[in-house]
C-alpha positions as CSV (number, residue, x, y, z in Angstrom):
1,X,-45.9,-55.2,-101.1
2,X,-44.7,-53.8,-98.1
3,X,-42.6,-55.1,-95.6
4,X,-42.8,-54.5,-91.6
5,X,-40.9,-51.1,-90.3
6,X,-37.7,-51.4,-90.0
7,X,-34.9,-49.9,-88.3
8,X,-30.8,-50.3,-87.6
9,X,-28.7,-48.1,-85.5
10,X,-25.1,-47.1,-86.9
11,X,-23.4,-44.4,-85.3
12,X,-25.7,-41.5,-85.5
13,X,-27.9,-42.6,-88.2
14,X,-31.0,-44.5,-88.3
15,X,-32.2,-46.5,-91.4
16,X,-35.8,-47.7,-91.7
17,X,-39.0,-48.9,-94.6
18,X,-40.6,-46.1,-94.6
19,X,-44.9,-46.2,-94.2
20,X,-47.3,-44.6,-96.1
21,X,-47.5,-41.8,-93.8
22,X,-43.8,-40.7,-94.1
23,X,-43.1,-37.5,-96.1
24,X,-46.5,-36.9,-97.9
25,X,-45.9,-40.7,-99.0
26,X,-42.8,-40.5,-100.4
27,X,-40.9,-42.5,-98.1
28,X,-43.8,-45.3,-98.4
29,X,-41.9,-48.8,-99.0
30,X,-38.7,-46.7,-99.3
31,X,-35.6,-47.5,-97.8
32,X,-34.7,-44.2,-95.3
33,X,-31.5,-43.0,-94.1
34,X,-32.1,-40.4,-91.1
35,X,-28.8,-38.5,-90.0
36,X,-29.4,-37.3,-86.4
37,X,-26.6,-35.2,-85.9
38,X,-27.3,-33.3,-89.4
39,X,-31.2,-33.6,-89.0
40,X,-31.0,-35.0,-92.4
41,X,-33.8,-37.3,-93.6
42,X,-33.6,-38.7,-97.4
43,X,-34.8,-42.0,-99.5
44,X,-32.1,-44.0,-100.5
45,X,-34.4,-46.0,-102.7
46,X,-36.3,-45.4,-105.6
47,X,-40.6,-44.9,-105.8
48,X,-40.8,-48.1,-108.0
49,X,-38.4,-50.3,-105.7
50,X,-40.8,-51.7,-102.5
51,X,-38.3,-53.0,-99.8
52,X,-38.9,-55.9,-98.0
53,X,-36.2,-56.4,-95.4
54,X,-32.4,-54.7,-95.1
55,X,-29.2,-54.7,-93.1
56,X,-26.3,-52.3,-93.0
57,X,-23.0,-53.5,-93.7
58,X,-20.8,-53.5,-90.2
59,X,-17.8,-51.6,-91.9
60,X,-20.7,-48.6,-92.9
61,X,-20.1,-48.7,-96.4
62,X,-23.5,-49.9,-98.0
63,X,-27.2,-51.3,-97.1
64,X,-28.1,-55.0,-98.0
65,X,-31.6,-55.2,-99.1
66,X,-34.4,-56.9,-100.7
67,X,-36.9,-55.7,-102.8
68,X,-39.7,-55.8,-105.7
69,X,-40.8,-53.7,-108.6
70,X,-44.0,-52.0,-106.7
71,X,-46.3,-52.9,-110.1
72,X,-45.8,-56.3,-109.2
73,X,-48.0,-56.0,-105.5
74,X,-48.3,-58.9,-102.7
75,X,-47.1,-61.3,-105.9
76,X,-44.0,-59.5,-105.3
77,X,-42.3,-61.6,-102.2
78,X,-41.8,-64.5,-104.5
79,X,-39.7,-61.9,-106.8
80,X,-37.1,-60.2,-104.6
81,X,-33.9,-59.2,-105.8
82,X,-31.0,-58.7,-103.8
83,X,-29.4,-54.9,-104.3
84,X,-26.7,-52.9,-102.4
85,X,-27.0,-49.2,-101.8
86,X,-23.9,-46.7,-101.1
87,X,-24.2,-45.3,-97.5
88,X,-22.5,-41.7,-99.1
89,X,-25.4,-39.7,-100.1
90,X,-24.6,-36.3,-100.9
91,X,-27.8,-34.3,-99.6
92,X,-26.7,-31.2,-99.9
93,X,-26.1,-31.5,-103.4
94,X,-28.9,-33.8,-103.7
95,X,-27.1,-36.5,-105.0
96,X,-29.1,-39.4,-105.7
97,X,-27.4,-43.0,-104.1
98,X,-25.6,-45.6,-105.8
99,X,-27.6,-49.2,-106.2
100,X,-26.0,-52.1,-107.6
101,X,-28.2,-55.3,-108.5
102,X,-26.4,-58.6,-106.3
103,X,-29.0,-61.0,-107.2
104,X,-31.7,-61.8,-109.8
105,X,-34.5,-64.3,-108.8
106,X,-35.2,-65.7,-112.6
107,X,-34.2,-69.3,-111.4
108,X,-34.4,-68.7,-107.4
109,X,-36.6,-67.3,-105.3
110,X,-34.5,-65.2,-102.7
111,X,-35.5,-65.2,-99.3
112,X,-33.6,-64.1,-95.6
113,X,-29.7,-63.2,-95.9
114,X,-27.2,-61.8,-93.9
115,X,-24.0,-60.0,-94.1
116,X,-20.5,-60.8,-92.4
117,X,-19.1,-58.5,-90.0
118,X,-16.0,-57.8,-92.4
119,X,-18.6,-56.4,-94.9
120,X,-17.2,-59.0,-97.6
121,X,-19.2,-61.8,-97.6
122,X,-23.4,-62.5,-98.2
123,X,-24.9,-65.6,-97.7
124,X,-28.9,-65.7,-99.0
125,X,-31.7,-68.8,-98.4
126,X,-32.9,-69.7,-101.9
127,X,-35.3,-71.9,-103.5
128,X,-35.2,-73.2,-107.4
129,X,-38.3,-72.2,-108.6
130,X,-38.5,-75.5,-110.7
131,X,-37.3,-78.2,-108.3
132,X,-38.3,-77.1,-104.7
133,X,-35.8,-79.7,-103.4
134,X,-33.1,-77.6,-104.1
135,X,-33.2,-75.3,-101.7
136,X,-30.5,-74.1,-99.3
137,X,-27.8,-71.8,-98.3
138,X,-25.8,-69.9,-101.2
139,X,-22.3,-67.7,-100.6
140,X,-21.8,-64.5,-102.1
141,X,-18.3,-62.7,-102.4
142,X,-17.6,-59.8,-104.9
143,X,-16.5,-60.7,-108.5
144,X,-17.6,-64.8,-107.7
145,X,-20.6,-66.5,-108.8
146,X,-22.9,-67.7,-106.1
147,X,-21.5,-70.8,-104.7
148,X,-24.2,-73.4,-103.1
149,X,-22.8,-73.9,-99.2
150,X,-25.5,-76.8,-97.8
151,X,-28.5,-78.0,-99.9
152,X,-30.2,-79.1,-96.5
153,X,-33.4,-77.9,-95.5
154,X,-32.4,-75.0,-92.8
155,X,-34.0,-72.2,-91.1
156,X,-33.1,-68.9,-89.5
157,X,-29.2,-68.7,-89.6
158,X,-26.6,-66.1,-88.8
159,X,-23.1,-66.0,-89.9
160,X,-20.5,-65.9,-87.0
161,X,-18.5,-62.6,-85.8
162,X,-15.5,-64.0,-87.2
163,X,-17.2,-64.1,-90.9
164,X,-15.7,-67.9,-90.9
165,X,-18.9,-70.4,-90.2
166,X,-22.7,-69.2,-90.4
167,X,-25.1,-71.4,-87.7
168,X,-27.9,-72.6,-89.0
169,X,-31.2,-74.2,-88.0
170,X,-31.1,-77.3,-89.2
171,X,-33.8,-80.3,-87.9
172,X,-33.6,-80.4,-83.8
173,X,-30.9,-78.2,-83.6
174,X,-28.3,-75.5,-84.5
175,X,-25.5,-76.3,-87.0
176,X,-22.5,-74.5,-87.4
177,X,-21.1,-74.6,-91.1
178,X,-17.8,-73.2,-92.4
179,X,-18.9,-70.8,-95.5
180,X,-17.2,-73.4,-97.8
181,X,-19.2,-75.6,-100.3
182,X,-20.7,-78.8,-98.9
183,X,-18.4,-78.6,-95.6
184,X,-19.3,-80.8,-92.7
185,X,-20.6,-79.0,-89.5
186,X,-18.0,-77.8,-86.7
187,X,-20.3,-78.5,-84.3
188,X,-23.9,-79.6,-83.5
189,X,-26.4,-78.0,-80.5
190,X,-29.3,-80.3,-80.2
191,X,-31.2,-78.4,-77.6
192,X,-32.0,-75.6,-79.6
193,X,-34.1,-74.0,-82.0
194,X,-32.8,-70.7,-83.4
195,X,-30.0,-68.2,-82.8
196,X,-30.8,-64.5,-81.9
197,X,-27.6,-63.0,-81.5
198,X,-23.8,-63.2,-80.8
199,X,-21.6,-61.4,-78.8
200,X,-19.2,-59.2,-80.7
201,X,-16.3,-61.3,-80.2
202,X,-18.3,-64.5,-81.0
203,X,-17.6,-66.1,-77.9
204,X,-21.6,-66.1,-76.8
205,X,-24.5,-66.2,-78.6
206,X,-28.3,-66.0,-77.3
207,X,-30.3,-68.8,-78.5
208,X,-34.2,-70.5,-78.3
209,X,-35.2,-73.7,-76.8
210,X,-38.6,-74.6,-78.0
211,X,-38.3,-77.3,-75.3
212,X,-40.1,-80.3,-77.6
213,X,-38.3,-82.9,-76.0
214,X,-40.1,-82.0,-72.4
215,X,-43.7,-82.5,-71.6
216,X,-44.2,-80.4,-69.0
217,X,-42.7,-77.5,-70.8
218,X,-44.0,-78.0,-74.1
219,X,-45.8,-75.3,-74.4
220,X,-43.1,-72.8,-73.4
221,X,-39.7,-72.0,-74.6
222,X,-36.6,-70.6,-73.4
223,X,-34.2,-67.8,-74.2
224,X,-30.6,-69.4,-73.6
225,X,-27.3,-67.6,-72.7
226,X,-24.4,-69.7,-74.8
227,X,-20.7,-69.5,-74.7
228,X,-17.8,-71.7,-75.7
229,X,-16.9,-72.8,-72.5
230,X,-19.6,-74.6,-72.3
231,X,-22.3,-72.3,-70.1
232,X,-25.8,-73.3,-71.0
233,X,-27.8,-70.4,-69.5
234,X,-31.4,-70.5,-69.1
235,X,-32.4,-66.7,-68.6
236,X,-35.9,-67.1,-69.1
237,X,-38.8,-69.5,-69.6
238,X,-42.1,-68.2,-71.0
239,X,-45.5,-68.9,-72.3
240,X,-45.4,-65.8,-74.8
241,X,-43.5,-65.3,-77.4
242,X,-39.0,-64.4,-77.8
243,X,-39.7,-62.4,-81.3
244,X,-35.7,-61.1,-81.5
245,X,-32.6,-60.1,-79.1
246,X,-29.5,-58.2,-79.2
247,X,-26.6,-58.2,-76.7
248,X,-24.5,-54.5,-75.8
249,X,-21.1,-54.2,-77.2
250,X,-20.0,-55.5,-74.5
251,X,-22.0,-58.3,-73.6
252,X,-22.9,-57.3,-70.3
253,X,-26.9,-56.5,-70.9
254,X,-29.0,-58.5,-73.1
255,X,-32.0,-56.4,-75.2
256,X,-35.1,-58.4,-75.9
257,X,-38.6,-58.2,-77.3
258,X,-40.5,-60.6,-75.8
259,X,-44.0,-61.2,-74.9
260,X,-46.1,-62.7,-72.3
261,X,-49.4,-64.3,-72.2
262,X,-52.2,-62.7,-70.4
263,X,-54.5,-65.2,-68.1
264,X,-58.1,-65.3,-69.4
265,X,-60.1,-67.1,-71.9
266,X,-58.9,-65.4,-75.2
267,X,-55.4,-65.8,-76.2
268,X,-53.6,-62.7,-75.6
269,X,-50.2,-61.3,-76.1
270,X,-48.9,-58.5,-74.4
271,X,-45.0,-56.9,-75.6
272,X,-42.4,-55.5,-73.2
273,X,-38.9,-54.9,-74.0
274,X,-36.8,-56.1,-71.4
275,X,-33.0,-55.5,-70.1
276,X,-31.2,-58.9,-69.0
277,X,-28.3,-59.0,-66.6
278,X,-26.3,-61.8,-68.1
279,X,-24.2,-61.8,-64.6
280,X,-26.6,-61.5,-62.0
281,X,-30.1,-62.7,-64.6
282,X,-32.0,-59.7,-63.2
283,X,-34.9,-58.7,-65.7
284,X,-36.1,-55.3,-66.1
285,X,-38.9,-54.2,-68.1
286,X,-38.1,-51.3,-70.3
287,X,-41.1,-50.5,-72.0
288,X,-44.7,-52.3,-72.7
289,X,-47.2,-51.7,-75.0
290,X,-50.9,-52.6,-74.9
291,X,-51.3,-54.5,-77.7
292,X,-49.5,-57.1,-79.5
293,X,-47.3,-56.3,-82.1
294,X,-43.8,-57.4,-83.6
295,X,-40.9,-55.5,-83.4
296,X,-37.4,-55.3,-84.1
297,X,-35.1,-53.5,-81.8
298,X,-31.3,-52.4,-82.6
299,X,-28.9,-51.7,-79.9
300,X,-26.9,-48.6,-81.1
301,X,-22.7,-49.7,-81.4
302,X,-21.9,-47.4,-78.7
303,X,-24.7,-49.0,-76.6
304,X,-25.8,-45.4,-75.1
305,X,-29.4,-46.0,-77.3
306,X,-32.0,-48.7,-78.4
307,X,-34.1,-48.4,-81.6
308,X,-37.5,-50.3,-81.7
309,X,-40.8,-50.2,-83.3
310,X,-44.1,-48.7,-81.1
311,X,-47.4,-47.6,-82.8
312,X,-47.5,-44.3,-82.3
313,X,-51.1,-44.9,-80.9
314,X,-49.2,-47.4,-77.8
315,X,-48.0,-45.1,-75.3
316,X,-45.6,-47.0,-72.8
317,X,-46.5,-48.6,-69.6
């Protein structure tokens, strides 16, 4: 079991899943740290660890990651452990990285996470494998047990810039819950569907409306600019797809990886990555590929660079 590529920018430094066709296999299901400016490429993870899905700690100390024991195959999702891997890997004297087990799944399955921004703080979706109504949102902070934050059935969440609240989707609309046990929301946003990104100071955020409360939009949905004084931005309205968005450090440019459906009788899907001009809502494609596929992009902290995935058989448009 394999998850998608993968890939985060952090500084100069790239870490991805590697593919079966990395280095003569080796990196294949491996987690990969490629340092540009030493033109250093090494596998954090071991051969028998196959990693699902990651993400860097903001400070640049470790990598948060899931994964399964590679004898265990496509059985293996339902059996991810959370781990941590050091960041400091001595290449030249071919040092092998540190990894430290955060999570077990014996009584819970672990599914998506995220990290706060002060590095300190974990919060993973988990399901008791014996009562599957006990599933919900679960804290972790170093040298505590895993405390249970909501118990209600939520979706995609992200915790907040300030590493205070983590918002949630939770029935017709977005929650924001302080990262304390059984807390009641700060605040409620009916009108949408899932959170793609904040700004770094946490004043915006870009959010989904699935638009199930209109009839003549219902089969569309719309990518929202959101701040806290109240701006509900639409920035765009589409038939295809909004798979995942990040804003520049400076919240002036929005980078998205959307998709738009092509007019005939099959139903077709057709990617572009696209710059957004949160103060004038100009849209400028960036880069399309032929074919559908998913992709995650990462916007680099300095914002002079963009990593996504392409097939290396898509050349751009």
């Amino acid at each position: 079991m394999v998850g998608p590529l993968q890939v985060r920018s952090q500084g100069r430094a790239e870490y991805r899943v590697g593919r079966k066709n990395g280095m003569e296999g080796e990196e294949k299901g491996r987690l990969v740290l490629s340092n540009w400016t030493r033109s250093q490429t090494a596998a954090l993870t071991p051969k028998n660890l196959a990693v699902f899905d990651f993400k860097p700690d903001p400070q640049g100390n470790f990598l948060l990651f899931s994964a399964a024991d590679t004898s265990q195959g496509r059985s293996g999702i339902s059996n991810l452990k959370l781990y941590k891997v050091s960041t400091q890997l001595d290449t030249q004297n071919n040092t092998d990285s540190e990894i430290k087990l955060i999570l077990d799944s014996q009584e819970y399955q672990n599914n998506k996470f995220d990290i706060s921004q002060d590095g300190k703080t974990i919060v993973v979706q988990r399901l008791n494998r014996n009562n599957p109504k006990d599933y919900g949102l679960w804290k972790l902070v170093d040298g505590q047990s895993p405390e249970l934050i909501s118990n209600a059935q939520v979706g995609d969440f992200l915790i907040t810039p300030d590493s205070q609240a983590v918002a949630v989707a939770q029935g017709e609309g977005i929650a924001l819950l302080p990262l304390e046990a059984q807390a009641k929301p700060l605040d409620f946003l009916p009108k949408f569907g899932q959170v793609l990104d904040f700004t770094a100071d946490g004043t915006g955020a870009a959010m989904i409306n699935y638009n199930t409360d209109s009839e003549e939009l219902k089969y569309t949905r719309s990518l929202y600019y959101v701040n806290n004084q109240g701006i509900q931005k639409e920035l765009i309205n589409t038939d295809g797809s909004i798979q995942n968005c990040q804003f520049d450090p400076l919240a002036k440019h929005l980078y998205c990886w959307l998709t738009e459906l092509v007019k005939g009788k099959l139903y077709i899907e057709k990617p572009y990555l696209a710059e957004i001009n949160l103060k004038t809502g100009k849209i400028q494609t960036l880069v399309t590929v032929p074919k559908y596929q998913e992709s995650k992009i990462s916007v680099a902290p300095d914002g002079l660079g963009i990593l996504f995935e392409r097939s290396a058989a898509m050349p751009s448009g």
